[in-house]
NUZABA-442634 format. One record per residue (C-alpha): y, z negated, x; residue in three letters. Coordinates in steps of 0.2 Angstrom, whole numbers, plus 2048, in hexadecimal, padded with zeros to 3 digits. Layout:
! NUZABA-442634
<node py="Y" pz="Z" px="X" res="ALA"/>
...
END
This chain:
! NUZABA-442634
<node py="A48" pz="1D9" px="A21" res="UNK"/>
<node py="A42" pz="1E8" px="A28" res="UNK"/>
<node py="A4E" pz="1F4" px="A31" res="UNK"/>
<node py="A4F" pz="208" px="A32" res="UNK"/>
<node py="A4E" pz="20F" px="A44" res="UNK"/>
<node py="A5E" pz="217" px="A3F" res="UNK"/>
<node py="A66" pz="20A" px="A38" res="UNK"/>
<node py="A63" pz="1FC" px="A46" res="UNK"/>
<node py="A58" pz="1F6" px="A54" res="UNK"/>
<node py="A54" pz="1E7" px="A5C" res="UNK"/>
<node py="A57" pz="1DF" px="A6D" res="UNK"/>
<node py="A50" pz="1D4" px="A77" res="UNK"/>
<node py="A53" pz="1C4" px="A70" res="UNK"/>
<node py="A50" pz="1CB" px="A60" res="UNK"/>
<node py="A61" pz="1CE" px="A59" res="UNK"/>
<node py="A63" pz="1DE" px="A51" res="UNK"/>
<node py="A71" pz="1E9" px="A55" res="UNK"/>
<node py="A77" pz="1F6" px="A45" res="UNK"/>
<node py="A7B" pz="208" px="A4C" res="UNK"/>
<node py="A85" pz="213" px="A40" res="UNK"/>
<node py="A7B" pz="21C" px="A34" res="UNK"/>
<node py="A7E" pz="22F" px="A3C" res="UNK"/>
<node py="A7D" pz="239" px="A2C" res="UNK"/>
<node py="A8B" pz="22C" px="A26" res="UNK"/>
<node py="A98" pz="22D" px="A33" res="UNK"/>
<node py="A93" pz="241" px="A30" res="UNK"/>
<node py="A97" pz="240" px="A1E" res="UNK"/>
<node py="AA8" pz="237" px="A20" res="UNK"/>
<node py="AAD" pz="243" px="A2D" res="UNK"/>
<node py="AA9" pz="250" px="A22" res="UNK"/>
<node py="AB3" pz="247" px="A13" res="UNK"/>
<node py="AC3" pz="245" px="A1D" res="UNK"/>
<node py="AC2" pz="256" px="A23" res="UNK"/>
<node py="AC2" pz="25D" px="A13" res="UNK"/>
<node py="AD1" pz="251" px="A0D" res="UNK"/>
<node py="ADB" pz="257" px="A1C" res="UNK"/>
<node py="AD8" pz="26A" px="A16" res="UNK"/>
<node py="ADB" pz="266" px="A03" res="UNK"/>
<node py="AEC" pz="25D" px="A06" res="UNK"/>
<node py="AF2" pz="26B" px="A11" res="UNK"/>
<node py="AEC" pz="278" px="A07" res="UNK"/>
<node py="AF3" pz="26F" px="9F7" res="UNK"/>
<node py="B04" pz="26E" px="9FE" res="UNK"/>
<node py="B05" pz="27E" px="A03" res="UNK"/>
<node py="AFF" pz="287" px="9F4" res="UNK"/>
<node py="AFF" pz="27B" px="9E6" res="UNK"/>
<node py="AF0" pz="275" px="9DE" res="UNK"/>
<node py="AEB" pz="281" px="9D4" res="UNK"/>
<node py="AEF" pz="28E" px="9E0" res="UNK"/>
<node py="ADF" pz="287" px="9EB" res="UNK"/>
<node py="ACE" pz="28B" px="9EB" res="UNK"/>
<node py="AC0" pz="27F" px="9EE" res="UNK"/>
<node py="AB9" pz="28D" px="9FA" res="UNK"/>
<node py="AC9" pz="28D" px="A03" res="UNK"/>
<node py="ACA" pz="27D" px="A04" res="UNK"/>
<node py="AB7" pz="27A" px="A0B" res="UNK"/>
<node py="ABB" pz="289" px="A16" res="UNK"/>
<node py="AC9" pz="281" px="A1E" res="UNK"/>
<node py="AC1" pz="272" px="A21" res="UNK"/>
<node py="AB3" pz="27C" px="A27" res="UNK"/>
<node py="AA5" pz="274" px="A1C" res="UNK"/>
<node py="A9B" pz="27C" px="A0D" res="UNK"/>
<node py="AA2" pz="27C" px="9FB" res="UNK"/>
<node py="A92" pz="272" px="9F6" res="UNK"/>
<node py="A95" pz="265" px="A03" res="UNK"/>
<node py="AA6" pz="265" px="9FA" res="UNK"/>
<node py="AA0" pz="263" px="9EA" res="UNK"/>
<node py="A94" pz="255" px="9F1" res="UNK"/>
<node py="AA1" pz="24B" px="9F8" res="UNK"/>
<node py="AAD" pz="24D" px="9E9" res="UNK"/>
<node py="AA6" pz="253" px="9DA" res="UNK"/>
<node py="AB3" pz="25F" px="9D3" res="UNK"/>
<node py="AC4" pz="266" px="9DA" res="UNK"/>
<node py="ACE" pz="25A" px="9CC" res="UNK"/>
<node py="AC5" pz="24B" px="9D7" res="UNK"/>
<node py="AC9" pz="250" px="9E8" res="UNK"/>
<node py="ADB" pz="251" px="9DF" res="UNK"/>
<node py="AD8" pz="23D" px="9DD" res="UNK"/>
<node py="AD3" pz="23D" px="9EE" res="UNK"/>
<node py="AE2" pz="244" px="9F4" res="UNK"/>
<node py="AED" pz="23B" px="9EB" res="UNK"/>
<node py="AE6" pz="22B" px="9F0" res="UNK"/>
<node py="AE9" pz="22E" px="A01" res="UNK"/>
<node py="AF7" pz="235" px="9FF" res="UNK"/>
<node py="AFE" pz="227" px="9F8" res="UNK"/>
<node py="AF8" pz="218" px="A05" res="UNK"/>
<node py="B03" pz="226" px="A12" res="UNK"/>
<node py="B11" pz="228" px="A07" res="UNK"/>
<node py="B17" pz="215" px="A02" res="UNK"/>
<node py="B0C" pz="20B" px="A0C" res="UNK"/>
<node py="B11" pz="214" px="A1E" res="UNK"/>
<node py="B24" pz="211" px="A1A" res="UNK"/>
<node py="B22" pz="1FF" px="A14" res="UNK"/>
<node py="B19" pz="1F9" px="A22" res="UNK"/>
<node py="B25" pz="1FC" px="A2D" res="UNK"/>
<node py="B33" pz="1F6" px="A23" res="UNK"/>
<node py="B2C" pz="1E6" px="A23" res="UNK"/>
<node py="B2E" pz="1E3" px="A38" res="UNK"/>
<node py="B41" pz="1E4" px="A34" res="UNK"/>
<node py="B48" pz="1D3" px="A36" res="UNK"/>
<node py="B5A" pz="1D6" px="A2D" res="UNK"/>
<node py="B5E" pz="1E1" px="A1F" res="UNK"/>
<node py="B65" pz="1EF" px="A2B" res="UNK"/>
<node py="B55" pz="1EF" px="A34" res="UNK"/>
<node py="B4B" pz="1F0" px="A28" res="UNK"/>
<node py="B58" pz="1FE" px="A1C" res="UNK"/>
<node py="B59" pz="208" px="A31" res="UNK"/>
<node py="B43" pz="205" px="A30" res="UNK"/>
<node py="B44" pz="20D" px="A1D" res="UNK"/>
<node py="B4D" pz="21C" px="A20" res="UNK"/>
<node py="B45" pz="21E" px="A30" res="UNK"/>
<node py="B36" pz="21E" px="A2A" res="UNK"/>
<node py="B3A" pz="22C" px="A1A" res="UNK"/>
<node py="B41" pz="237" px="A29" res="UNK"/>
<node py="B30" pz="237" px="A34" res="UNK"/>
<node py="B26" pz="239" px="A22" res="UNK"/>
<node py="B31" pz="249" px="A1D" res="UNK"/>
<node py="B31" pz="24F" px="A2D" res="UNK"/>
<node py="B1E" pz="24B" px="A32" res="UNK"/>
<node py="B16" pz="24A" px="A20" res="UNK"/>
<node py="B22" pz="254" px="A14" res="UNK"/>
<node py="B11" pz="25D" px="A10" res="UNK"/>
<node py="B0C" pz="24D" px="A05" res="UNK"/>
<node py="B1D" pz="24B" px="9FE" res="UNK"/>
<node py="B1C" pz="260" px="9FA" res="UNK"/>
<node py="B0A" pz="25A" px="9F2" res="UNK"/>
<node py="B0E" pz="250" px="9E6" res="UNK"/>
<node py="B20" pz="257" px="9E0" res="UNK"/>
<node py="B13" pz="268" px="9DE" res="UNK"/>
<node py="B06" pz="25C" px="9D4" res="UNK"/>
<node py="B14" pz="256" px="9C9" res="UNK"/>
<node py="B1B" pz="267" px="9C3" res="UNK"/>
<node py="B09" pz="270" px="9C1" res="UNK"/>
<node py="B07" pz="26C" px="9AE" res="UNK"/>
<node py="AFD" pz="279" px="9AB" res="UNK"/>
<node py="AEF" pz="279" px="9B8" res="UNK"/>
<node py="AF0" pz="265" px="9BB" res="UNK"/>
<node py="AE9" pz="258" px="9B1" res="UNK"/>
<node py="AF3" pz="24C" px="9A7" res="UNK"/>
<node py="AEB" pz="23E" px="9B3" res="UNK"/>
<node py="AED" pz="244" px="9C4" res="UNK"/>
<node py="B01" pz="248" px="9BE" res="UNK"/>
<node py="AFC" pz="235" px="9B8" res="UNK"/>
<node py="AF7" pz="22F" px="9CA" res="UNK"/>
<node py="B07" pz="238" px="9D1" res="UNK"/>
<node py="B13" pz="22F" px="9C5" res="UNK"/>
<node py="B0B" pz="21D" px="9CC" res="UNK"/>
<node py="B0D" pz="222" px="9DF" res="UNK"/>
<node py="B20" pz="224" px="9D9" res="UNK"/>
<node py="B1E" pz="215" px="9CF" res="UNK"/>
<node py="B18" pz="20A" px="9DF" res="UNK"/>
<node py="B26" pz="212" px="9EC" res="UNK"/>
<node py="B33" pz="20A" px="9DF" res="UNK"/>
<node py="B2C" pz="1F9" px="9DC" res="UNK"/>
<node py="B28" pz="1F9" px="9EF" res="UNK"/>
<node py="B39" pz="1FE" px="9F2" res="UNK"/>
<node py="B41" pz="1F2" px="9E6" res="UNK"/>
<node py="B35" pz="1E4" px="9EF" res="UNK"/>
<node py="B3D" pz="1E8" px="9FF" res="UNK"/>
<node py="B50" pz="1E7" px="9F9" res="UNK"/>
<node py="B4D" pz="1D6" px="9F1" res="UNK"/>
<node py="B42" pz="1CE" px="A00" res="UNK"/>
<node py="B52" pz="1D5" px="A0D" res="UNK"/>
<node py="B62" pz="1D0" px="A01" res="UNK"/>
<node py="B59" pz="1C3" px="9F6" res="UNK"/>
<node py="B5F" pz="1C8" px="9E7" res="UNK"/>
<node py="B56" pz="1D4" px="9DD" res="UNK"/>
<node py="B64" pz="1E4" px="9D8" res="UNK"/>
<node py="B64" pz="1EA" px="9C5" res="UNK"/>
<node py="B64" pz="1FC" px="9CA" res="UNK"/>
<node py="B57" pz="1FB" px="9D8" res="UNK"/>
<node py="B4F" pz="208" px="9CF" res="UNK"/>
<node py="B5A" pz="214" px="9D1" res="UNK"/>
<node py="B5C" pz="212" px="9E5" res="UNK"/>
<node py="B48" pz="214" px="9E6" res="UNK"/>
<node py="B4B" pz="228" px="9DA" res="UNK"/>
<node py="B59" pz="22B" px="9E4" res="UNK"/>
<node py="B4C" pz="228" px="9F5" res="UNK"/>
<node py="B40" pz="233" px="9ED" res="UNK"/>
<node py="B4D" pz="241" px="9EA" res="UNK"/>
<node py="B52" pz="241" px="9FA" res="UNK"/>
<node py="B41" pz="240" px="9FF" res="UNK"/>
<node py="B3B" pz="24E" px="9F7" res="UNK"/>
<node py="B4A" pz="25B" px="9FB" res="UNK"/>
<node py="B47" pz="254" px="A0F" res="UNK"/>
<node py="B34" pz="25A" px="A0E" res="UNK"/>
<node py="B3B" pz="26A" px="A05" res="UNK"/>
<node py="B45" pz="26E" px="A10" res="UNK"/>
<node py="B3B" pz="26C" px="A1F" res="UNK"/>
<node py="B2E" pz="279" px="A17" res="UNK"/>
<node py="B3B" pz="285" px="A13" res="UNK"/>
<node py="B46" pz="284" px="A23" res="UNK"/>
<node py="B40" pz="27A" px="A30" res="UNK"/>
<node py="B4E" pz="27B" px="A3E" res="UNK"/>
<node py="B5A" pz="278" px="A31" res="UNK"/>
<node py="B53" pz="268" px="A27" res="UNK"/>
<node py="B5E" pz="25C" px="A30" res="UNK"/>
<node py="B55" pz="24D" px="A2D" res="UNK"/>
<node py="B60" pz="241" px="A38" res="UNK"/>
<node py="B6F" pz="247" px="A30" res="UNK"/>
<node py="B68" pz="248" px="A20" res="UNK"/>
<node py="B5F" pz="237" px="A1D" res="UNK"/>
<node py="B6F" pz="22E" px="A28" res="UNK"/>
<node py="B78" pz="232" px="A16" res="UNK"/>
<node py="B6B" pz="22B" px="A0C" res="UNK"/>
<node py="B6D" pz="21C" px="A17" res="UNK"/>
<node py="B7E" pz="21A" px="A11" res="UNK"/>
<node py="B7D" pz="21F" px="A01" res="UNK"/>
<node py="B70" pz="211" px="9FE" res="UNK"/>
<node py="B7B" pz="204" px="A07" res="UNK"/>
<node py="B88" pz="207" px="9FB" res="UNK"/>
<node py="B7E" pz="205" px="9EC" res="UNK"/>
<node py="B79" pz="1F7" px="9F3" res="UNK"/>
<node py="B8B" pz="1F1" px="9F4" res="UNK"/>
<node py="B8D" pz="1F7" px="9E2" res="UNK"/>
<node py="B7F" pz="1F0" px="9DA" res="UNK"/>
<node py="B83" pz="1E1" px="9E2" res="UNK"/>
<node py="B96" pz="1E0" px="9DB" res="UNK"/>
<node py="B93" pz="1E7" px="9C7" res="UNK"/>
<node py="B87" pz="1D8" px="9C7" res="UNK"/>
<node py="B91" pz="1CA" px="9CF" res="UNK"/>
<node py="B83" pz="1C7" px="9DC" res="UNK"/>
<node py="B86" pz="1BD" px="9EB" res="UNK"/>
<node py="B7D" pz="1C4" px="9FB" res="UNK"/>
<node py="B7F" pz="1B9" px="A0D" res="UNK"/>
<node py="B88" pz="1C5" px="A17" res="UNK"/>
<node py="B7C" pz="1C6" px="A23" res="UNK"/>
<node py="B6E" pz="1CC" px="A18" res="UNK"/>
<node py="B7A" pz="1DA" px="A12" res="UNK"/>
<node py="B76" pz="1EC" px="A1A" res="UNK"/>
<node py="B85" pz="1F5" px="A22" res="UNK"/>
<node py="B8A" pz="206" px="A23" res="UNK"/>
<node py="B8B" pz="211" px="A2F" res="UNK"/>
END
């Protein structure tokens, strides 16, 4: 088969050796850029307070390339949100799952909320924005937010019944309670920086989820090894 000169070139022996195709690499680049400037711009002024020309012009590209790579702004959305949401879940889950008891993997949890408020509360301020723009935002992208949320509670209920191997009754309302927290922590960080308190804050959460835990874990007559039981403290 024949082979571009872009796209490949052979050696001496004959094998052929691919080099990336340029205008490709260019065209991610260019993609990724404009993501960066749409979810900063998104979170900062809402969805329907941002322009497609603000948004190429921050990610210094032209609106027809913008339009090329996306197709309308209600797509670029999609492709926000998708990202959005492998950060948001799969970021925290991942290191939850190095933990090798349940207080490892509860100190791996809360850890990992505290650096996303702290280091993306932009993405959190996102989608809380997306959530409560009825007017200017499609029923499907509101649609998109609601199964992010959807996945951080059954992701969250997977790690409580892999770590006390039971599965809780009312797992659902320790993954809402999560978000809340969540959400005011990403809130507050925009609002008042210096005075978010994110140790303090989520070290409350951690204890509020422990007993839960211990709640959920008495009103059903479940019985959990003691060591796989997270403590307070």
């Amino acid at each position: 088969m024949a082979q571009s000169r872009e796209n490949a070139k052979v050696g001496k022996r004959g094998i052929v050796s691919s080099r990336p195709d340029r205008r490709r690499v260019k065209g991610d680049a260019s993609r990724q850029r404009i993501l960066d400037a749409a979810i900063e711009l998104f979170s900062q002024k809402g969805y329907a307070g941002t322009g497609v020309q603000e948004i190429a012009r921050r990610s210094g590209i032209e609106k027809a390339a913008l339009y090329w790579h996306f197709g309308s702004k209600e797509s670029l959305l999609a492709a926000v949100l998708d990202r959005t949401d492998a950060e948001f879940v799969d970021r925290v889950m991942k290191r939850v799952a190095k933990g090798q008891t349940s207080d490892e993997r509860l100190d791996l949890f809360v850890n990992g909320l505290m650096r996303l408020a702290a280091e993306r509360g932009h993405m959190v301020r996102l989608m809380l924005s997306i959530a409560i723009e009825r007017g200017h935002v499609s029923e499907e992208s509101r649609a998109t937010v609601a199964k992010v949320f959807e996945r951080t509670r059954d992701a969250v209920a997977l790690g409580f019944a892999e770590a006390l191997g039971v599965e809780l009754p009312d797992v659902d309302l320790i993954a809402r309670l999560v978000l809340a927290y969540l959400e005011e922590a990403a809130v507050r960080g925009a609002i008042d920086p210096d005075g978010a308190e994110h140790e303090r804050f989520f070290a409350h959460l951690r204890r509020l989820i422990v007993l839960d835990v211990q709640y959920q874990l008495r009103a059903a007559n479940l019985t959990v090894d003691a060591d796989r039981l997270p403590r307070r403290k």
